[in-house]
N, C-alpha and C positions, 0 to 999 in steps of 0.2 A: 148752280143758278147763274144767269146773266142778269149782272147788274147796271142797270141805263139810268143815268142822272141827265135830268131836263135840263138842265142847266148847270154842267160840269165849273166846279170849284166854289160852287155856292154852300153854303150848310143844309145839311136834309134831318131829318127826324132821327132818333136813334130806331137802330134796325140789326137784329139778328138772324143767321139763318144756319139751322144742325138737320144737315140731310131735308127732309120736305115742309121743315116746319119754318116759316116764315115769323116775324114779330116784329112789327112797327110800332114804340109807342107802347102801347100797354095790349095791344089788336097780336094775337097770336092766328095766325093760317094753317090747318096742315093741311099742306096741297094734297098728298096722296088721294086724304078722306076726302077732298072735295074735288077731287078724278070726276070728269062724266065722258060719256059718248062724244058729247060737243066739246070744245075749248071752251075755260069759264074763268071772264075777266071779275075779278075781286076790286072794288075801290073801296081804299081809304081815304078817311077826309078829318079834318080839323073843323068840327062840329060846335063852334061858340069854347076853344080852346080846349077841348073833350077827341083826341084821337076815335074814330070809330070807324067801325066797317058800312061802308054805305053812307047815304044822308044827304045832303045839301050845301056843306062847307067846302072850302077851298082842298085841293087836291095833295093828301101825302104822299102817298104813292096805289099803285095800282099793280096786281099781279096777275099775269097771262101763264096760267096752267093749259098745257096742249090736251085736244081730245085724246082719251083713252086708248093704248093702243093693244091690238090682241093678234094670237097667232096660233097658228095652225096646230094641234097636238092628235096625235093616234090614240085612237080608243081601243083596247084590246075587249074584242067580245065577254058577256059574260053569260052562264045559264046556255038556254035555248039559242042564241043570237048567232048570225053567221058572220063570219067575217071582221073585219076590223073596222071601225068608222073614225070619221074625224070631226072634232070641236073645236069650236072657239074659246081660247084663257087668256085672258087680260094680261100685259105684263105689265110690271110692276111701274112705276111712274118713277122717268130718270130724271132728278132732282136736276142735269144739267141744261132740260127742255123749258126748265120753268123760266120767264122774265119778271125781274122784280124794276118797276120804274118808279124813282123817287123823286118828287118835286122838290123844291127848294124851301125852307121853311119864312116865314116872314117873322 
């Protein structure tokens, strides 16, 4: 994971990260599971002193998981079928594509 502090040497929120799983706070992310097509930014926020995902409060941090990415694989015929074709399969989400940005706590 890339980690970007808004404000380097300030204090930020407690935060851990084991492979895709993110946790701010008491807000756990597993970016893998929340993988799409598109890029899909996650905010946290300090919700009336309540860490949450989303809402209205001042920013803890935020996480940019990239769109999903996939790649070419052979299909070997099966049955009746001629030939060999090709499909699209996801690979797997590199924990090092993800950005975790932390704001500075007040």
């Amino acid at each position: 994971m890339q980690i970007r502090l808004m404000e380097p040497g300030q204090p930020v929120s407690d935060f851990a990260i084991a492979g895709t799983l993110v946790t701010v706070g008491d807000v756990s992310i597993d970016c893998a599971a929340r993988e799409g097509d598109t890029a899909v930014l996650i905010e946290i926020r300090n919700n009336n002193g309540l860490i949450t995902e989303g809402g209205a409060g001042a920013y803890v941090a935020q996480i940019e998981i990239p769109a999903r990415r996939y790649e070419t694989v052979i299909v070997e015929p099966e049955g009746g079928e001629q030939g060999p074709s090709e499909a699209q399969e996801p690979v797997a989400l590199d924990p090092d594509a993800v950005t975790v940005t932390l704001w500075p706590t007040v």
